[in-house]
C-alpha positions as CSV (number, residue, x, y, z in Angstrom):
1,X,0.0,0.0,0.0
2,X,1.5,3.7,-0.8
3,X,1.1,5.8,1.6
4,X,-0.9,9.3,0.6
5,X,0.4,12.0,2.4
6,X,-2.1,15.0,3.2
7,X,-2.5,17.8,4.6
8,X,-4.6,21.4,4.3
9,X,-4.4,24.9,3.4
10,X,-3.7,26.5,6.6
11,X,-6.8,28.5,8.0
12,X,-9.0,26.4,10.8
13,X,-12.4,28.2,12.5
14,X,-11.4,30.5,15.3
15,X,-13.9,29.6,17.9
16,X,-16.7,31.7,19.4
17,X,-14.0,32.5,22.3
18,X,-11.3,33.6,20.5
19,X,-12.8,35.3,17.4
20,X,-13.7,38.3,19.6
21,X,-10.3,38.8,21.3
22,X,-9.0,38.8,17.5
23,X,-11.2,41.5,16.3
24,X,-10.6,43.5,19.4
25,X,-6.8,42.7,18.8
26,X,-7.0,43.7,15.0
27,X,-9.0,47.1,15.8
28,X,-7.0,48.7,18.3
29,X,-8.9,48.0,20.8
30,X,-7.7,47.2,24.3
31,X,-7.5,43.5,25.1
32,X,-5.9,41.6,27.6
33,X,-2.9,40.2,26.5
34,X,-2.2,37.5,28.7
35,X,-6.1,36.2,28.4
36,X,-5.2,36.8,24.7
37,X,-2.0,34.1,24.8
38,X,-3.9,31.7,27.0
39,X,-7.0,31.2,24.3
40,X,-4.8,31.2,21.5
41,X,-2.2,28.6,22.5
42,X,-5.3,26.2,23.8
43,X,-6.8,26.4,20.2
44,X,-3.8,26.1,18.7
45,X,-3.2,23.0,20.8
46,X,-6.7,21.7,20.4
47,X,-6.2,21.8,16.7
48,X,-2.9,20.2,16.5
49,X,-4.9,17.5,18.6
50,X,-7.5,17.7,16.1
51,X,-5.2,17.5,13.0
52,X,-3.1,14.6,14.1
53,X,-6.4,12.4,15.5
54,X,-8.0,13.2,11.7
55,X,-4.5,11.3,10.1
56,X,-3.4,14.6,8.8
57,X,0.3,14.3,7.9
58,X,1.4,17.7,7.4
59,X,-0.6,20.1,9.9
60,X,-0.4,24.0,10.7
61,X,-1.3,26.2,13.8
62,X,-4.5,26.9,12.2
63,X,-3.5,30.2,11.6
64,X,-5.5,31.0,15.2
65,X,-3.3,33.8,16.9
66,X,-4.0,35.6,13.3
67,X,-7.2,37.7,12.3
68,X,-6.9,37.0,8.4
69,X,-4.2,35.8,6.0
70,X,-4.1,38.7,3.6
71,X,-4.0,41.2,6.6
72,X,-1.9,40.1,9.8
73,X,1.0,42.2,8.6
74,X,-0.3,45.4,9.5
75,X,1.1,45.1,13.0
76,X,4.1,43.6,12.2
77,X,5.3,46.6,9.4
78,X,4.9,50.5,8.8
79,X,3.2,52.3,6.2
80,X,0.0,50.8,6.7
81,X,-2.8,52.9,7.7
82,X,-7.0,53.6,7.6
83,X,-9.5,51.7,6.3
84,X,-10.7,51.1,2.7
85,X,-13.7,49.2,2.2
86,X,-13.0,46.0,-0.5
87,X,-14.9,46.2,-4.0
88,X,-17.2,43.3,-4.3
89,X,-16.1,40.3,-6.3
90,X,-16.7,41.1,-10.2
91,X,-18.9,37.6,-10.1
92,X,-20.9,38.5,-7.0
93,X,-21.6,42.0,-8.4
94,X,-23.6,41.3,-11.0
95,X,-26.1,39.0,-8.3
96,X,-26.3,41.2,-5.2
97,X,-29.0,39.5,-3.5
98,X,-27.0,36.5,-3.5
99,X,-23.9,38.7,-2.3
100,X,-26.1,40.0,0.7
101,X,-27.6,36.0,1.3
102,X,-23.8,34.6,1.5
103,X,-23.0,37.9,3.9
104,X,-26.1,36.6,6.3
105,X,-24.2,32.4,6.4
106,X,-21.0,33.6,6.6
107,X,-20.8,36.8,8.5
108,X,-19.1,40.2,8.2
109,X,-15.6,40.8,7.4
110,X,-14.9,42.9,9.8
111,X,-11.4,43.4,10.2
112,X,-9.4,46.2,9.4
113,X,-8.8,46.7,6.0
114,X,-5.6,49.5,5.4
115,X,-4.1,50.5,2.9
116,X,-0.6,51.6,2.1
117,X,0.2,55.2,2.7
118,X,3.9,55.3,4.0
119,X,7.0,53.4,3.5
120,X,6.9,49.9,4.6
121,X,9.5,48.6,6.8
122,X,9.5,45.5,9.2
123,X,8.8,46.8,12.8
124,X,8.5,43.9,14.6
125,X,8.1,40.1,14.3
126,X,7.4,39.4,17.7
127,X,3.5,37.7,16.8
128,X,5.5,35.5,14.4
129,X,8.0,34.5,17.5
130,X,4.4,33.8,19.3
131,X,3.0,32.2,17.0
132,X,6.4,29.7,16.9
133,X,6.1,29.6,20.1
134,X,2.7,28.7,20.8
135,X,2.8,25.9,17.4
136,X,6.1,24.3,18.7
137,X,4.9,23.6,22.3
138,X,1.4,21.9,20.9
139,X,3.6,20.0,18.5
140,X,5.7,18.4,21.4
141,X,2.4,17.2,23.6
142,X,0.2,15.9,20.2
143,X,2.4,16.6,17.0
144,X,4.3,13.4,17.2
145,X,5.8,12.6,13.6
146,X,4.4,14.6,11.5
147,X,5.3,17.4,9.1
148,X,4.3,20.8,10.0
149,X,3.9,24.4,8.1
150,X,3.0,28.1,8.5
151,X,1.4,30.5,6.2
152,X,2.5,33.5,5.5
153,X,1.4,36.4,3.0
154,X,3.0,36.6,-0.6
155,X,4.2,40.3,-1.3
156,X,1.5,40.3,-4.4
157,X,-1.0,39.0,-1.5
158,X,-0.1,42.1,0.3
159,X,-0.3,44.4,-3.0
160,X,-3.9,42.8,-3.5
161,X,-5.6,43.3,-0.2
162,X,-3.6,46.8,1.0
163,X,-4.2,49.0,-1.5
164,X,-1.1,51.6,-2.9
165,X,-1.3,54.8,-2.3
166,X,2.3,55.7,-1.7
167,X,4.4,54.2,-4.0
168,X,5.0,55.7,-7.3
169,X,4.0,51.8,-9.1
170,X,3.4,48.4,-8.2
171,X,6.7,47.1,-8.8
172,X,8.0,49.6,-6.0
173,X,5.4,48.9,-3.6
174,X,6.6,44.4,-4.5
175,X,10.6,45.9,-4.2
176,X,9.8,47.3,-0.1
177,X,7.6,44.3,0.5
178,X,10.4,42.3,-0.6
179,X,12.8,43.4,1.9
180,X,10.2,43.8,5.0
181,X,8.8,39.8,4.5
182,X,12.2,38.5,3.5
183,X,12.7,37.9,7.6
184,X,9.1,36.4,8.1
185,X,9.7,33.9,5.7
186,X,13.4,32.8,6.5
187,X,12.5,32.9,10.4
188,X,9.6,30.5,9.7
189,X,12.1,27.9,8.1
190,X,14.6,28.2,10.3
191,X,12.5,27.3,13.0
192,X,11.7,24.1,11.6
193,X,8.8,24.6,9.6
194,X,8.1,24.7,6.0
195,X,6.9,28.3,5.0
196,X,3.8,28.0,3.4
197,X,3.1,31.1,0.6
198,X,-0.2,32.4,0.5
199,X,-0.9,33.8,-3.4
200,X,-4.3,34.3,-4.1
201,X,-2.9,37.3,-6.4
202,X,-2.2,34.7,-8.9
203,X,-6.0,34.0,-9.3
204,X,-8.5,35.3,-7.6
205,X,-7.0,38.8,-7.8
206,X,-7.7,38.6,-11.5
207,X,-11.8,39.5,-10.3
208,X,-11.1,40.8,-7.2
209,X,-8.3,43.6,-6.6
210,X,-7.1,43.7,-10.1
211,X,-10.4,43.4,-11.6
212,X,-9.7,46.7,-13.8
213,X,-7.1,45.4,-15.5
214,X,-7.5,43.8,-19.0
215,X,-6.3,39.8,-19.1
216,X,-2.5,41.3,-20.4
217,X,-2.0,43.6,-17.8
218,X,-2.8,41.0,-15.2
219,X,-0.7,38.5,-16.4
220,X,1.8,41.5,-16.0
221,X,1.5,41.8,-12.6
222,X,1.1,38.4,-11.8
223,X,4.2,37.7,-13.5
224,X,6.2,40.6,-11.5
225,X,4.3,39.3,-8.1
226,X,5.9,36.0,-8.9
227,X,9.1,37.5,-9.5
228,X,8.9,39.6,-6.1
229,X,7.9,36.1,-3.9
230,X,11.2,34.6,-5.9
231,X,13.2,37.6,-4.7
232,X,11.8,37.6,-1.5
233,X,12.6,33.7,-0.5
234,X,16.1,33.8,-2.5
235,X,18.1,32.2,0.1
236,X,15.2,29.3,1.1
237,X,15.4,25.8,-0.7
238,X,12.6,25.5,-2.9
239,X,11.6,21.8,-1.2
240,X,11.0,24.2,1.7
241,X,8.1,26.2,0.8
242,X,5.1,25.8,-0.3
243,X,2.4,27.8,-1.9
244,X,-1.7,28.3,-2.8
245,X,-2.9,29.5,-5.1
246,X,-7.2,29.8,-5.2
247,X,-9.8,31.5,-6.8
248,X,-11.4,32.9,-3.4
249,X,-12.9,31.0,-0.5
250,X,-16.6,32.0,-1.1
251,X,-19.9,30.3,-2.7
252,X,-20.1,32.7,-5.3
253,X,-20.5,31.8,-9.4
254,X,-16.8,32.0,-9.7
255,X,-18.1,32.9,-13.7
256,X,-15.3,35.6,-13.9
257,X,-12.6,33.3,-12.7
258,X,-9.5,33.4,-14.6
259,X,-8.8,30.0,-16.2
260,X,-5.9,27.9,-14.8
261,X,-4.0,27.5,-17.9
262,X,-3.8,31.1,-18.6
263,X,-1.9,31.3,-15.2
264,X,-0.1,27.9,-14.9
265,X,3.4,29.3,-16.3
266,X,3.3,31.6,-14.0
267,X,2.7,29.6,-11.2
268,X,5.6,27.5,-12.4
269,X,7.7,30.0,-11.9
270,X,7.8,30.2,-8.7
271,X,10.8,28.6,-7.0
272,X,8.6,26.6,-4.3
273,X,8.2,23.3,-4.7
274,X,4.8,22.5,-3.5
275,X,1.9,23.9,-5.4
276,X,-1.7,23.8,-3.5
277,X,-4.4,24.9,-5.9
278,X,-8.3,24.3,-6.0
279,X,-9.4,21.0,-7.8
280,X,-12.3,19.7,-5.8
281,X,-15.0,22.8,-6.6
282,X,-17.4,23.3,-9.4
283,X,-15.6,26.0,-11.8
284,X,-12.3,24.0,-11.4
285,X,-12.2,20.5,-10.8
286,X,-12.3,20.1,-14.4
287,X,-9.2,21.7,-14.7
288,X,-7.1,18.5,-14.0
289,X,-6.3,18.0,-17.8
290,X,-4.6,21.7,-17.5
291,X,-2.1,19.3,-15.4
292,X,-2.1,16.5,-17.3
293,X,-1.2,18.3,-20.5
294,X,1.4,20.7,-19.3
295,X,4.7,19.6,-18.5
296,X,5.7,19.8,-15.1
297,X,9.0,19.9,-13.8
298,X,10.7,17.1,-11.7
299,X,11.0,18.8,-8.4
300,X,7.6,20.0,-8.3
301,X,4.8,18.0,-6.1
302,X,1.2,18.7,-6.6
303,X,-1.2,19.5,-3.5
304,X,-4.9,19.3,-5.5
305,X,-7.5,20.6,-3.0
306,X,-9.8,16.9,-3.3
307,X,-11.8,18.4,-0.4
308,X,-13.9,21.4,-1.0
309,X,-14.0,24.3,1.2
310,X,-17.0,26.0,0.3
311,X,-19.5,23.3,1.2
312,X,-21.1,21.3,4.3
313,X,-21.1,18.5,1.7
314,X,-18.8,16.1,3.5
315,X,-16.6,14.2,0.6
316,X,-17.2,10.5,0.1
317,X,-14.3,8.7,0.5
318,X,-14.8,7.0,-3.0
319,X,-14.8,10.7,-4.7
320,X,-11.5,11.9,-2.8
321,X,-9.6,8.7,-4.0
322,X,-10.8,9.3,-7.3
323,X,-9.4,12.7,-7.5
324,X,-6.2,11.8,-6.2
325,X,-5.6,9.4,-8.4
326,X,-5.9,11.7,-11.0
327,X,-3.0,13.5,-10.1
328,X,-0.9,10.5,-9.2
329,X,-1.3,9.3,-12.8
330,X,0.6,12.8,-14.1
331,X,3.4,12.6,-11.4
332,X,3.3,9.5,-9.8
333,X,1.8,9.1,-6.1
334,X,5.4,10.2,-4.4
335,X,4.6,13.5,-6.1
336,X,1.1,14.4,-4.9
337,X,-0.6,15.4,-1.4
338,X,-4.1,15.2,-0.8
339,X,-5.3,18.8,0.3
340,X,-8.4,21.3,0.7
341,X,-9.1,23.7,-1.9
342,X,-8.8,26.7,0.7
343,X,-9.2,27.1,4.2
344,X,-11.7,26.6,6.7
345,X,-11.7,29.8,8.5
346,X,-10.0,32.4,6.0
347,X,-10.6,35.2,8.6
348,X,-12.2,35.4,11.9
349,X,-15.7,35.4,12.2
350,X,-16.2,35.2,8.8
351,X,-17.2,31.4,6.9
352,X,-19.4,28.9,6.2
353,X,-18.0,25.6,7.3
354,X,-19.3,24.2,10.4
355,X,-15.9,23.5,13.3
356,X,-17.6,19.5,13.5
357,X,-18.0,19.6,9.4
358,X,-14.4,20.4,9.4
359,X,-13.1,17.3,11.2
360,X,-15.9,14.8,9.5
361,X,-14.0,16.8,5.8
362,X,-10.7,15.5,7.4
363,X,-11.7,12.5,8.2
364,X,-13.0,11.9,5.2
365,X,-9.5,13.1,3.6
366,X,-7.4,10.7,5.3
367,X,-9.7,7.7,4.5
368,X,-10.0,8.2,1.0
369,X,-6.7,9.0,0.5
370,X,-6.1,5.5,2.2
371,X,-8.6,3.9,-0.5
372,X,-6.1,6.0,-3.6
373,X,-3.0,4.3,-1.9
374,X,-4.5,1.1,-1.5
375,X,-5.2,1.4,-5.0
376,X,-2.4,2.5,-6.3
């Protein structure tokens, strides 16, 4: 039997006690620090627990001592500042009373949204030393023998959530962010971990922050984000990083989505060696064949979400083996890791999956990647 390794994209649900304490956290607000450690490193704890009981082989911190993944950063660098409210999707646009129905099940972002209006610099990475801190001591009591990663934001990710308005052009604004992640991301493998890339630019920005843009002039920008994350992670092996790339986290029509093999080059690019994409969802499941008909170099390994994110559906097994198997027969089972599309709790208080649909998903992961490597 080969064994079919798996693993997630990062985000878990924050919990009805902690989400508050993170929005408090993320709006200025005063909190109580120490209250503030104690939740966080029992949730992070809980869902190491939770990660290794589901047969999970490469797990994260959940991403729990974090507010969102596209906006922690403001309180780790300068230039960031006020509040601009995000444009709606260009798919979810065009059907607002589904836009306002999706807001009602999933809840309000309601994090701080800033924009850039100074020079960024890294100030402090002391909630990344926390966040170490907090992963590595739950890893000791339930982490036993397993892999384990931390997300952090791609400079494009950063471009496409905090808007510019200080540089004199985007490939400035991806030259400062450079040089203020380049620690993040070298202090998160050097700790032990693999660093985990979040680049939703790559996609989902193509309808979202960049939706302005003609196709050309995307694929401009995504090409210089991808140059900017190379830059960024120059002195990291590539076998030491991973990165996702989605089409955003929400049950919209996804109708404006950019197609994967219109970006695929790009995301090849890239120097790390683990790509996690979407494959288990409606608009891009199909998109398999883009895999099977590209060439794909050697030292890559393919993370296909076989779980979808968006849904209370809970995978059958059958289905999830199915899927992988897919992708083993393009790079051979060594090369593939059965993942999620996205996350489970992109930002606190915001999402749709239920905390107990999230462990039956994982369950289901691990068993039908069981049934693939039985299989194959």
């Amino acid at each position: 039997m080969t064994h079919i390794r798996t693993t997630h994209v990062g985000s878990m649900p924050r919990g009805e006690e902690l989400t508050p304490l993170l929005l408090a956290r993320d709006a200025g607000k005063s909190y109580d620090a120490e209250a503030f450690d104690r939740v966080v490193a029992k949730a992070v704890e809980d869902v190491v627990a939770l990660q290794k009981e589901c047969g999970i082989d490469v797990v994260s911190d959940g991403e729990l001592g974090k507010v969102g993944y596209s906006t922690y950063m403001i309180e780790r660098l300068s230039g960031f500042g006020g509040h601009t409210d995000r444009r709606p999707a260009a798919d979810l646009a065009e059907v607002p009373g589904l836009a306002k129905k999706l807001s009602a099940i999933m809840g309000s972002q309601e994090f701080v949204r800033a924009s850039c209006i100074g020079p960024v610099e890294l100030v402090t990475l002391q909630p990344l030393h926390d966040d170490i801190r907090r992963f590595r001591a739950a890893l000791d009591r339930h982490g036993a023998g397993t892999q384990a990663f931390l997300n952090a934001a791609s400079p494009g990710l950063i471009t496409a959530f905090q808007v510019n308005r200080h540089y004199p052009d985007h490939e400035s604004y991806l030259a400062a962010l450079v040089d203020a992640m380049r620690e993040e991301y070298e202090t998160i493998v050097e700790a032990g971990f693999l660093l985990q890339l979040d680049c939703p630019d790559l996609a989902m920005s193509r309808h979202t922050g960049y939706q302005d843009l003609d196709e050309a002039a995307f694929l401009k920008v995504a090409e210089a984000n991808v140059e900017a994350l190379n830059a960024a992670t120059a002195n990291i092996p590539p076998e030491k990083m991973r990165m996702h790339v989605c089409w955003g986290n929400y049950e919209g029509p996804h109708d404006h989505d950019i197609a994967l093999k219109k970006i695929v080059g790009t995301v090849l690019k890239a120097r790390p060696a683990t790509i996690l994409f979407e494959g288990a969802n409606p608009r891009h499941e199909h998109e398999w064949t883009v895999w099977r008909d590209i060439s794909i170099p050697g030292d890559k390994v393919l993370a296909p979400g076989v779980i979808d994110t968006c849904s209370n559906y809970v995978e059958h097994p059958e289905l999830i083996a199915q899927r992988i198997e897919r992708f083993a027969g393009i790079v051979g089972a060594d090369r593939v890791i059965a993942s999620t599309d996205c996350g489970f709790g992109t930002f606190a208080g915001y999402g749709k999956i239920d905390p107990l649909v999230t462990r039956k998903k994982l369950m289901a992961l691990r068993e039908g990647a069981d049934l693939a490597g039985a299989r194959l």
